[in-house]
C-alpha positions in Angstrom: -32.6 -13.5 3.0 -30.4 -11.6 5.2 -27.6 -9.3 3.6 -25.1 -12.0 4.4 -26.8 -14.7 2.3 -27.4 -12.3 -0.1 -24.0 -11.9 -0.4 -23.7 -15.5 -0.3 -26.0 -16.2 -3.2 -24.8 -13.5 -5.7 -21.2 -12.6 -4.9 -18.1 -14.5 -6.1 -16.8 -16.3 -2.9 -13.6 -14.5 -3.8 -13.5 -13.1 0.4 -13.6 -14.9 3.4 -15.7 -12.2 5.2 -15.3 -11.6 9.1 -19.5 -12.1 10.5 -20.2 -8.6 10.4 -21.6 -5.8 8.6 -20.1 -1.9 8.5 -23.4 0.1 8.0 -21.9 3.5 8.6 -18.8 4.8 10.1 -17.4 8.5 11.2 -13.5 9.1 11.9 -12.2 6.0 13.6 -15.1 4.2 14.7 -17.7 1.9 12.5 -21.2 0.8 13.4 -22.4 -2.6 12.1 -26.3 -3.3 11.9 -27.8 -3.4 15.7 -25.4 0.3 16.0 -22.4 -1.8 17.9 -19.3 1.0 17.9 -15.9 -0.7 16.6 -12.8 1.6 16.8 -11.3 0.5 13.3 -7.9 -0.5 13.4 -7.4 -1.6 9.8 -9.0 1.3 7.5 -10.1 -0.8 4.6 -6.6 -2.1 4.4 -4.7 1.3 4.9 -7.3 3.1 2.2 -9.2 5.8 4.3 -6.4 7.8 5.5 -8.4 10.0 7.2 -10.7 7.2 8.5 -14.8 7.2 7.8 -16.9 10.1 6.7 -13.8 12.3 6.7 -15.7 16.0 6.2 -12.9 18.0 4.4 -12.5 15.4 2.2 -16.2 14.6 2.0 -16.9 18.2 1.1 -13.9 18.3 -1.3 -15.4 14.8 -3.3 -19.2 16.0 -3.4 -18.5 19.4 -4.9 -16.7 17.7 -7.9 -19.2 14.9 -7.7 -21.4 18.0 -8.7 -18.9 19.7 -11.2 -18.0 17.0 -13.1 -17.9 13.1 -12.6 -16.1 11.8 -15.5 -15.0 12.7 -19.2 -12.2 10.7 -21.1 -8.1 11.4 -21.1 -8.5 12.8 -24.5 -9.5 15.9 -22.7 -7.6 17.9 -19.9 -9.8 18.3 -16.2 -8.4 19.9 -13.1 -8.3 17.7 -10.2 -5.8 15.1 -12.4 -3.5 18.2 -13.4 -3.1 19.3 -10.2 -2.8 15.8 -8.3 0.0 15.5 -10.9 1.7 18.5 -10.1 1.5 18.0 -6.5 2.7 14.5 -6.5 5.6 15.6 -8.6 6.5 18.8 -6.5 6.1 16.7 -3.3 8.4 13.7 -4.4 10.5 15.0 -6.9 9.6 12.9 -9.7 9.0 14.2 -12.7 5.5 12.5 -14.3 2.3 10.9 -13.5 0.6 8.2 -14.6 -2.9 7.3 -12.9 -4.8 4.1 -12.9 -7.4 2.6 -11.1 -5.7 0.6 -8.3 -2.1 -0.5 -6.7 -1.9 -4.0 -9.4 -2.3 -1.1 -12.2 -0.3 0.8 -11.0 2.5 -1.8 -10.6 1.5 -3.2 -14.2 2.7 0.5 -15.1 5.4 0.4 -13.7 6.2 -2.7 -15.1 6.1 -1.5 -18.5 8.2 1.6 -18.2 11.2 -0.4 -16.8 10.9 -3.3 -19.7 9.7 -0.3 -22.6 13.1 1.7 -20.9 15.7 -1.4 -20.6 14.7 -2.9 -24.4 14.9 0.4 -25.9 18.5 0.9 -24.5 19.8 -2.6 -24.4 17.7 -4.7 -26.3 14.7 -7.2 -25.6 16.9 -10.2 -24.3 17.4 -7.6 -21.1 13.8 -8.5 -19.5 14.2 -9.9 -16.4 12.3 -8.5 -13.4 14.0 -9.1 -9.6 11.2 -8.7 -7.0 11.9 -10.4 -3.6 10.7 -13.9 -1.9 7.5 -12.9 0.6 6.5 -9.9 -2.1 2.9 -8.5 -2.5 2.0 -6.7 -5.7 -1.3 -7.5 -6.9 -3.5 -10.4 -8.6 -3.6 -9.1 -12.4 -1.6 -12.5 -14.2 1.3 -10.0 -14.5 1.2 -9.0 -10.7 0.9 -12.3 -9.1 3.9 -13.3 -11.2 5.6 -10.6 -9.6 4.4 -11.7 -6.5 7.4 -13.8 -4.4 4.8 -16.7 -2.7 4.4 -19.1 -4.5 1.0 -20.1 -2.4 -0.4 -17.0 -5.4 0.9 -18.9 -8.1 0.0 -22.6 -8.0 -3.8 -22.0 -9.6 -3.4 -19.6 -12.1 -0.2 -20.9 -14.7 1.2 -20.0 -16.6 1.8 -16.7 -15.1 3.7 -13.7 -17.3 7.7 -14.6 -17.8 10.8 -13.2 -16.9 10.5 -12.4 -13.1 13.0 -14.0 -10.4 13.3 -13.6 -7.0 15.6 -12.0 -4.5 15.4 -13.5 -0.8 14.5 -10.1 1.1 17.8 -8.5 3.1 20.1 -11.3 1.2 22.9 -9.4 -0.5 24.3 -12.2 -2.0 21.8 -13.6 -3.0 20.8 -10.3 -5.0 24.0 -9.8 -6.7 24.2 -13.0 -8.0 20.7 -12.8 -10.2 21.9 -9.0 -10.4 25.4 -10.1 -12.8 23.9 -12.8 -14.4 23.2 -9.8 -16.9 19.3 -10.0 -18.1 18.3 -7.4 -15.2 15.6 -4.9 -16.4 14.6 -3.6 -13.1 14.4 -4.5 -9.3 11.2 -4.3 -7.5 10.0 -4.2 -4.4 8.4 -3.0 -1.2 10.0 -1.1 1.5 8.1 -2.7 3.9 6.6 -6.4 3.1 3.4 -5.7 4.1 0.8 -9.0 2.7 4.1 -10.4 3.7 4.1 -10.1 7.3 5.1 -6.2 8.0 8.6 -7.1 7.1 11.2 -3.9 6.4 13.7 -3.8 4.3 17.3 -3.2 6.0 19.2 0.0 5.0 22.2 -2.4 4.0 20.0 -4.2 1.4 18.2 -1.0 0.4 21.6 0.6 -0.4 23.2 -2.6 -2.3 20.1 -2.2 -4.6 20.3 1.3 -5.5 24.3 0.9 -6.1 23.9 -2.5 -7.9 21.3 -0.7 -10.3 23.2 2.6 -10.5 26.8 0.4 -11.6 24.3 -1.6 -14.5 21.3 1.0 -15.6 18.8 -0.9 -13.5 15.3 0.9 -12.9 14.3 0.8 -9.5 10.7 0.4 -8.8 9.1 1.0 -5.0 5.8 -0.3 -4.2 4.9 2.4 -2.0 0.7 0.8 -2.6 0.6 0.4 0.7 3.9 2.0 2.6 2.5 5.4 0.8 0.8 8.5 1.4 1.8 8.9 5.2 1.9 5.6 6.2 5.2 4.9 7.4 6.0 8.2 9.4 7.0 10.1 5.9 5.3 11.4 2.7 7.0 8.0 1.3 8.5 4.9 2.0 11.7 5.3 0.3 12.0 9.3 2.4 12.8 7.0 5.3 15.9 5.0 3.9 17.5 8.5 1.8 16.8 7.0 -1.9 15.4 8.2 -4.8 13.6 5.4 -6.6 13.2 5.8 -10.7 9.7 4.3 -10.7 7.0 4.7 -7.3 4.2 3.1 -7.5 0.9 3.9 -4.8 -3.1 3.9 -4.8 -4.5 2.7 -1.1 -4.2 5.5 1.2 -4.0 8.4 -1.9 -7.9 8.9 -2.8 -9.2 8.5 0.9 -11.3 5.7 0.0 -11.4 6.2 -3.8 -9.8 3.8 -6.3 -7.2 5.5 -7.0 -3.6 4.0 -8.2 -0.5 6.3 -9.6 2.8 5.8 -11.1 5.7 8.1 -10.3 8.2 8.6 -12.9 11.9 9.9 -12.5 13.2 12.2 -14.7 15.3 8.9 -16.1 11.6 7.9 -17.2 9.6 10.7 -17.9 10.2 10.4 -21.8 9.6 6.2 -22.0 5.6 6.5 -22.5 4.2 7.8 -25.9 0.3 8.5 -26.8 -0.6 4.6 -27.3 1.6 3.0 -25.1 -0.4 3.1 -22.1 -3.6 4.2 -21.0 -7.0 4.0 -18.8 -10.7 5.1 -18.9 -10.9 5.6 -15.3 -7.5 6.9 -14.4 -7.1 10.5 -13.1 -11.0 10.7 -12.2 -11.7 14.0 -11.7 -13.8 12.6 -8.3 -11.1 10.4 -7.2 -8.4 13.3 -7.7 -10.3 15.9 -5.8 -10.1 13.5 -3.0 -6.5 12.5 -3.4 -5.7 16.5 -3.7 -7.6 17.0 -0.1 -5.3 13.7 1.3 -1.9 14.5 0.1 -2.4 18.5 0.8 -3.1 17.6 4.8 -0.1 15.1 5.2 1.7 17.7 6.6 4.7 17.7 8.9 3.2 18.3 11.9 0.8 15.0 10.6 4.1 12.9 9.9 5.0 14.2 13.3 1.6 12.6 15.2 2.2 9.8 13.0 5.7 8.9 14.4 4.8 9.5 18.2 1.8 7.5 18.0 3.7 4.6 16.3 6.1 4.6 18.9 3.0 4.8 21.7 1.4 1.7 20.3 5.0 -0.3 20.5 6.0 0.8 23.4 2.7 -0.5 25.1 2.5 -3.7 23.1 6.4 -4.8 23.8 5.6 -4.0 27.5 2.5 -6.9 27.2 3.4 -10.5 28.3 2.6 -12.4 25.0 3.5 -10.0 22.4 7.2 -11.5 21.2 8.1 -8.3 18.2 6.5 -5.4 17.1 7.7 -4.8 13.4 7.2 -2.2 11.0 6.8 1.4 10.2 4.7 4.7 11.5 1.3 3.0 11.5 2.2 0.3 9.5 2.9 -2.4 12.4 3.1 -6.1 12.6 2.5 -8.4 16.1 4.2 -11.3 17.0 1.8 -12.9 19.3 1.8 -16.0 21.4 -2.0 -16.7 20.9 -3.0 -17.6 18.0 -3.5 -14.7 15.5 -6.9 -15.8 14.1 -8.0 -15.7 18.0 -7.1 -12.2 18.4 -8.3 -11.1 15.4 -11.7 -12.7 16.7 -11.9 -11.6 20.4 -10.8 -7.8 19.1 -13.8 -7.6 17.1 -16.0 -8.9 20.2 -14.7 -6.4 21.9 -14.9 -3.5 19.4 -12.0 -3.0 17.9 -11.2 -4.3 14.4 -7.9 -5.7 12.9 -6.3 -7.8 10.2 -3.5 -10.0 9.9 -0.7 -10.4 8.0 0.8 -14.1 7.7 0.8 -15.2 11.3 1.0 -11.6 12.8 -1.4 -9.2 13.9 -1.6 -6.1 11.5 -2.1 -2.9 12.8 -3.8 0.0 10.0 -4.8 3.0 12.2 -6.1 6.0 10.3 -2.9 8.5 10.0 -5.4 11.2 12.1 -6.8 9.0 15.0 -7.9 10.2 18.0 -5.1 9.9 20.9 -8.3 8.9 23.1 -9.7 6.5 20.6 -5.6 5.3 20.1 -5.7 4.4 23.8 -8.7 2.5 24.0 -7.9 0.3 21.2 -4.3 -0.4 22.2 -5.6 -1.0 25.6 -7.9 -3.9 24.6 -5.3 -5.4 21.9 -3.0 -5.3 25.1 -6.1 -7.1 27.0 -6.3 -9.7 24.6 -2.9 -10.8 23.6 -2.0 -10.8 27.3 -1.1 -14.2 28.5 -0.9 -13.8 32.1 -5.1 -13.0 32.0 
């Protein structure tokens, strides 16, 4: 058998799986099996930041790798102290809590804002608010938290007490808001399993005054909005916020599972020993490689990250069949005339690979590509959303 019905065979058909096999990569560009070049356009889902093979951070992973792999929380290590510090330094939270991945980090989150509103209000106050078209994971207690109900329908029951907000509906919000069994609001910046969608700075600023006037924790999903993503260190730098509760993993180990919970200074005291914990969490590996990331998303970085955003709309809004570009930095959604599953197709024939996201084409770029290898890519997305060819 062939690697693909290998996979076929042994792994749980939990994937539908494009035809093609990544045998190496190095920056932006992947090879599959026959040494066909692919400039990658998605990044494992906005997880290696600094695209393939990344030598700074490669170096910076393998000399841990050879220090020390692993040892439990019940001992301090390094890499997860400093991660901690610089996180906290960086975003002005006040404490860290690491996981594995973005659902445990949400499930963290989670608990500090129902652990914080029971201990002050009592247990009736439980109710979670995330918002209709949501992505935050597929743990029971995540897909709940999930706004499509297309997650749901399989696995009931799912965990109680979440509702949902339509996104950017003010009214909507403040109605499920006084109702009075709010716990916390929580949500993404930028929708991004659900279609690339950003938040306005109207609705952003009704939910930070609505949960300011009632004690409400505020919890970001920055899984995927994080690390660099969106033209700033964090989603929530961009609409002038300061969330209680920030969740992240993707882009923050550089390909690495690695998922962290921010905590406010309103939080910092909620978790005791017992209350919460991991085996994995604040890896010594993953953290040496999540230090490397965070240290080079610099300004001048953000800077790049910006102007190249603005390159790739530019271009595609100047392409006959491309309808909206949405988004942020190089986090972008494409309204196409074709089909999306067609362009997703005929982009891989011709070396470059993206994703969707619902019906649009989902743009991942690594936060360092190439201006060259930018070009090319852009050039043939252009190619093959064009309608007039």
């Amino acid at each position: 058998m062939n690697l693909k019905e290998t996979d076929s065979k042994y792994l749980a058909h939990t994937y539908g799986r494009f035809p093609l096999v990544i045998k190496e990569g190095k920056g932006s560009l992947a090879y599959d099996e026959e040494g066909k070049e692919y400039i990658d356009m998605a990044t494992g889902i906005a997880v290696n930041a600094f695209g393939y093979s990344d030598e700074s951070w490669t170096q910076a992973v393998t000399e841990q790798l050879t220090t020390l792999q692993h040892t439990s929380n019940l001992y301090y290590t390094e890499p997860c102290v400093k991660l901690a510090e610089l996180l906290c330094e960086r975003t002005g939270m006040s404490k860290v809590f690491f996981s594995n991945s973005g659902a445990e980090a949400n499930e963290c989150a989670i608990k500090a804002a129902r652990k914080y509103s029971a201990s002050k209000y009592g247990a009736e106050r439980n109710v979670i608010l995330t918002l209709r078209n949501s992505f935050h994971g597929r743990t029971i207690t995540t897909l709940a938290a999930t706004g499509q109900d297309a997650f749901h329908n399989d696995f009931l029951p799912l965990t109680q007490g979440f509702d949902y907000v339509e996104a950017n509906n003010i009214n909507d919000l403040e109605a499920k808001v006084e109702r009075g069994n709010v716990a916390a609001i929580m949500f993404e910046f930028v929708q991004g399993e659900g279609g690339v969608m950003p938040l306005t700075q109207e609705f952003v600023n009704r939910i930070f005054e609505l949960s300011e006037k009632y004690d409400i924790v505020t919890i970001a999903d920055e899984v995927q909005t994080g690390n660099g993503r969106t033209g700033k260190l964090y989603a929530f730098m961009n609409y002038g916020v300061a969330p209680d509760i920030v969740s992240t993993a993707k882009g923050l180990g550089g390909g690495l599972p690695l998922g962290a919970t921010l905590l406010s200074e309103k939080l910092s005291g909620v978790f005791v020993p017992g209350d919460h914990g991991s085996t994995f969490g604040g890896n010594p590996v993953c953290c040496a490689g999540a230090l490397n990331i965070l240290s080079r998303i610099d300004d001048a970085l953000l800077s790049e990250i910006n102007e190249k955003s603005q390159y790739i709309r530019s271009e595609l809004m100047n392409t006959k069949g491309v309808t909206s570009v949405d988004g942020m930095g190089l986090m972008l959604g494409i309204t196409t005339e074709k089909p999306v599953d067609e362009i997703v197709s005929e982009c891989m024939n011709r070396g470059v690979l993206v994703i969707k996201a619902k019906q649009k084409l989902r743009l991942l770029p690594a936060l360092n590509i190439p201006m060259e290898t930018l070009s090319k890519a852009v050039e043939i997305i252009k190619s093959v959303c064009n309608t007039e060819v």
